[in-house]
PAMARTOR-407889 format. One record per residue (C-alpha): x, y, z; chain; residue in one letter. Coordinates in Angstrom, 2 decimals. Example, Ala and Ser with C-alpha at 12.3 -4.5 7.8 and 13.67 -1.06 7.14 Angstrom:
<nodes>
<<12.30 -4.50 7.80> "A" "a">
<<13.67 -1.06 7.14> "A" "s">
</nodes>
This chain:
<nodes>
<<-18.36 3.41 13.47> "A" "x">
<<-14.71 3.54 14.59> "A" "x">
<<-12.21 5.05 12.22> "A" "x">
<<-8.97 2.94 11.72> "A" "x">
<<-5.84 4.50 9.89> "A" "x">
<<-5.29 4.55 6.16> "A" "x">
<<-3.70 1.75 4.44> "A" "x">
<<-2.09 1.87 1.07> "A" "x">
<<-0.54 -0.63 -1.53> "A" "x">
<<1.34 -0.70 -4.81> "A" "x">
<<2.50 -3.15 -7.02> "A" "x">
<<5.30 -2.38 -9.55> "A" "x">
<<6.71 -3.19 -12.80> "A" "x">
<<9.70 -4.79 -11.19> "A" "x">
<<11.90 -3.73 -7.97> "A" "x">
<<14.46 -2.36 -10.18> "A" "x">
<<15.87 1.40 -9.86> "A" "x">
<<13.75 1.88 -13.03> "A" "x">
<<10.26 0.63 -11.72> "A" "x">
<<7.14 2.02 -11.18> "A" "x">
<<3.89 1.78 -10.14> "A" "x">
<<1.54 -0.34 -11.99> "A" "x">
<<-1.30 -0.90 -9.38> "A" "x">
<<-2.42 1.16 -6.21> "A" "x">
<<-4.63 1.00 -3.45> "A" "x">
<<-5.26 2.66 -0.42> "A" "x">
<<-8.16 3.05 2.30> "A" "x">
<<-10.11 5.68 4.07> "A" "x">
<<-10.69 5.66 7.87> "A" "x">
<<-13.37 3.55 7.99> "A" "x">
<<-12.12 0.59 5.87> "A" "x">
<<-13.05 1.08 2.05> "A" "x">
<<-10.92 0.81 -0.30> "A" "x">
<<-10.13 2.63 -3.58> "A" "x">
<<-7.57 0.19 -6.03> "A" "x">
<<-6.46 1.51 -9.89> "A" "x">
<<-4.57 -0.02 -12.55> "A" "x">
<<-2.22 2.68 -13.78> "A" "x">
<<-1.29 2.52 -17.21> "A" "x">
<<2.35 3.15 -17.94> "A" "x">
<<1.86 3.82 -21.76> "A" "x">
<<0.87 7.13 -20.25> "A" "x">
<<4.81 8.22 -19.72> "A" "x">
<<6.86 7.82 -21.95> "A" "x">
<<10.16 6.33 -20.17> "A" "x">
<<7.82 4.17 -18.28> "A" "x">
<<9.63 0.98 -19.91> "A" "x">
<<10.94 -0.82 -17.19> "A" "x">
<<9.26 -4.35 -17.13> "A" "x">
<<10.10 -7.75 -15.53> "A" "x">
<<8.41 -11.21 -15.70> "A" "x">
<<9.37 -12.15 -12.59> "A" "x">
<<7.07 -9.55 -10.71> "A" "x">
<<4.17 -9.87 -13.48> "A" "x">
<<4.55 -13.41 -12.26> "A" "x">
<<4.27 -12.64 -9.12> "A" "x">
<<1.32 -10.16 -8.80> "A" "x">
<<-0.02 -11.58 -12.18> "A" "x">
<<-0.27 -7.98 -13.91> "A" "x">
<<0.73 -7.62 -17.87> "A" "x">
<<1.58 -4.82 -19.05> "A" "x">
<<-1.28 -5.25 -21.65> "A" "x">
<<-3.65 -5.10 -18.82> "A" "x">
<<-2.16 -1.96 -17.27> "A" "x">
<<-2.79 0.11 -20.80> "A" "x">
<<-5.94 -2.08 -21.41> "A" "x">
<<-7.10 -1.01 -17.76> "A" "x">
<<-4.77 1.34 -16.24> "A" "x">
<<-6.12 5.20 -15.69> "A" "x">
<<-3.24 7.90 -15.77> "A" "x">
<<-1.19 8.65 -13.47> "A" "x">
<<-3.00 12.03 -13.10> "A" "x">
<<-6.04 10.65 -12.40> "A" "x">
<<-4.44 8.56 -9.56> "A" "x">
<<-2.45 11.58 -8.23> "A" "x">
<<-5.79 13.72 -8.41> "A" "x">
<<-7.71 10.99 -6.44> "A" "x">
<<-4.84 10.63 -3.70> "A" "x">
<<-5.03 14.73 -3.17> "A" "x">
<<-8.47 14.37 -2.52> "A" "x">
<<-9.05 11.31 -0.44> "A" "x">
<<-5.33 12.01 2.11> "A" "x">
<<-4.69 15.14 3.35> "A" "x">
<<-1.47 17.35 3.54> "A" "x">
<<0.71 16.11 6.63> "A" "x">
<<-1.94 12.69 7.02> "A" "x">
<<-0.14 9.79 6.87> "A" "x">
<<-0.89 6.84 5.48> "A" "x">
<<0.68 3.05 6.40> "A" "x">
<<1.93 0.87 3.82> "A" "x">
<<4.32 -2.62 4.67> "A" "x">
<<6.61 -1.98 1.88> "A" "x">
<<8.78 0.48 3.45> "A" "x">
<<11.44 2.38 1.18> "A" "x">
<<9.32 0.70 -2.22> "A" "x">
<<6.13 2.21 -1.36> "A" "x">
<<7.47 5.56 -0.66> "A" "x">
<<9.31 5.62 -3.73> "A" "x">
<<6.31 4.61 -5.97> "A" "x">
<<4.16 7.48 -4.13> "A" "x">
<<7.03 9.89 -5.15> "A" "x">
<<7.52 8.49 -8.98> "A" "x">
<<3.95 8.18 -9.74> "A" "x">
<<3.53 11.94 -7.88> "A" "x">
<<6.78 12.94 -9.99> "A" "x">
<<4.54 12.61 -13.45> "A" "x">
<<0.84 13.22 -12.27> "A" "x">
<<0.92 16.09 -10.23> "A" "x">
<<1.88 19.81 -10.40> "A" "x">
<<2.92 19.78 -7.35> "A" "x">
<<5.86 16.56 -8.64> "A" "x">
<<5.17 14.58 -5.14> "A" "x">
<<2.55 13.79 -2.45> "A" "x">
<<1.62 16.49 0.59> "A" "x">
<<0.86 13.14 2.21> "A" "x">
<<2.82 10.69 4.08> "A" "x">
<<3.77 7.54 3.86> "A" "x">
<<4.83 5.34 7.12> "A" "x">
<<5.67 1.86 7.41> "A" "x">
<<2.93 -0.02 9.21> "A" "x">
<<4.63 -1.47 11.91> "A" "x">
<<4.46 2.06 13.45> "A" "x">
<<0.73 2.23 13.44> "A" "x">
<<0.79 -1.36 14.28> "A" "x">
<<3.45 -2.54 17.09> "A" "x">
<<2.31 0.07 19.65> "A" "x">
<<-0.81 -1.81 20.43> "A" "x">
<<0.57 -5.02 20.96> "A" "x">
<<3.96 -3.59 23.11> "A" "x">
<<0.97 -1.75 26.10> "A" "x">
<<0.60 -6.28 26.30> "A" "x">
<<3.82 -7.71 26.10> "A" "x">
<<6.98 -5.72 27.04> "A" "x">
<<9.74 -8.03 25.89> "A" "x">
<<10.61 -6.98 22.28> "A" "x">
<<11.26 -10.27 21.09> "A" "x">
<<7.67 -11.66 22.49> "A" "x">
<<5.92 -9.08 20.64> "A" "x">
<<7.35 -9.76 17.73> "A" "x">
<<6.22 -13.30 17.66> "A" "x">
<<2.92 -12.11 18.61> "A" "x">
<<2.98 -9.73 15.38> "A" "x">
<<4.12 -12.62 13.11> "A" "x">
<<1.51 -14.75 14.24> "A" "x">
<<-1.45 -12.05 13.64> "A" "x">
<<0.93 -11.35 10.05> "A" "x">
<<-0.05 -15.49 9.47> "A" "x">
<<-3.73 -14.98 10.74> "A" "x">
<<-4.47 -11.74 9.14> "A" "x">
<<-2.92 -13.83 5.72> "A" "x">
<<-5.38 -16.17 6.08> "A" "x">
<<-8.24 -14.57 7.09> "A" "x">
<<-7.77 -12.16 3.62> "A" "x">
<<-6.40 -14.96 0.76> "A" "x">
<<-5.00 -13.80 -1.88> "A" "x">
<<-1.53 -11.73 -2.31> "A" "x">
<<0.29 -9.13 -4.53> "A" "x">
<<-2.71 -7.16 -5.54> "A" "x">
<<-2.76 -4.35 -4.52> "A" "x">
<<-6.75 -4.15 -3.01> "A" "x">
<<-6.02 -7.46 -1.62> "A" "x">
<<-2.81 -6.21 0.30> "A" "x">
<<-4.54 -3.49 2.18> "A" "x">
<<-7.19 -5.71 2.79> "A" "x">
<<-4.43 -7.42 4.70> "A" "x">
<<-3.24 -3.85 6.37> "A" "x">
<<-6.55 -3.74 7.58> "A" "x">
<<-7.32 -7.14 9.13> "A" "x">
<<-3.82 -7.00 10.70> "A" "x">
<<-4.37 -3.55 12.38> "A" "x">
<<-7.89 -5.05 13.49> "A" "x">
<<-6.21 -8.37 14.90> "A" "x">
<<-3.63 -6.02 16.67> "A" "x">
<<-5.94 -3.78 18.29> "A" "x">
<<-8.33 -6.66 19.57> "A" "x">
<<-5.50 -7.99 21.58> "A" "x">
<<-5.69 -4.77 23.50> "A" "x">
<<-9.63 -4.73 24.13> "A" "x">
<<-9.52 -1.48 23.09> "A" "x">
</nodes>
């Protein structure tokens, strides 16, 4: 079987300085995926809460404490599925590196990840730039396999469903290289 990167996904309890993570998900190197509600009633200052993004990735709060697992248990399972210096490839820049380091901040010892995390269009954009040179052509390419990838998954703003995504993006990438 060929191995692939790791993919990873959170959804939050707003995009406000104040947020954090409510849902994550994240892959192994041969496409599974491993997704967790986290419940925030588990730390106490997580308060931060909007209805825009609960409309959005259609996550109540209720849910999270109904269904959620502590934020230990999600920093425990990270430790053991990445490993120090591995990175792992998320499309929400900046966000998803802060929710890694909040959710790390109040479920580990260690107070953040020995993993990293890399935006995807670094694991992604190589493979289509060794077919088309011209910066601006490849992007159009990568928009278009964004649109396919979309489709081919359904769904959005869960977090599962999102790496889903990662994954049949970094599979329509590589299959324009024949590799």
């Amino acid at each position: 079987m060929v191995t692939m990167p790791k993919f990873l996904d959170i959804e939050a309890s707003s995009l406000g300085k104040k947020s954090y993570p409510i849902e994550i998900a994240w892959s192994d190197n041969f496409g599974s995926i491993e997704s967790h509600l986290i419940d925030p009633y588990c730390v106490s200052h997580w308060d931060d809460w909007s209805f825009s993004s609960q409309q959005i990735h259609g996550i109540s709060r209720n849910q999270c404490r109904e269904e959620g697992v502590n934020p230990r248990f999600i920093c425990d399972r990270m430790l053991e599925s990445l490993q120090p210096g591995e990175a792992v490839f998320a499309d929400g820049g900046e966000f998803d590196t802060n929710w890694v380091n909040v959710v790390f901040a109040e479920g580990s010892d260690l107070g953040h990840p020995e993993f990293q995390v890399l935006h995807s269009d670094l694991v992604m954009l190589p493979h289509l730039q060794k077919i088309e040179s011209d910066t601006q052509k490849c992007w159009q390419i990568y928009e278009g396999l964004k649109t396919e990838a979309r489709k081919s998954v359904g769904g959005r703003h869960r977090a599962e469903v999102d790496v889903e995504y990662l994954i049949e993006l970094y599979r329509l990438c590589v299959s324009m290289t024949g590799i």
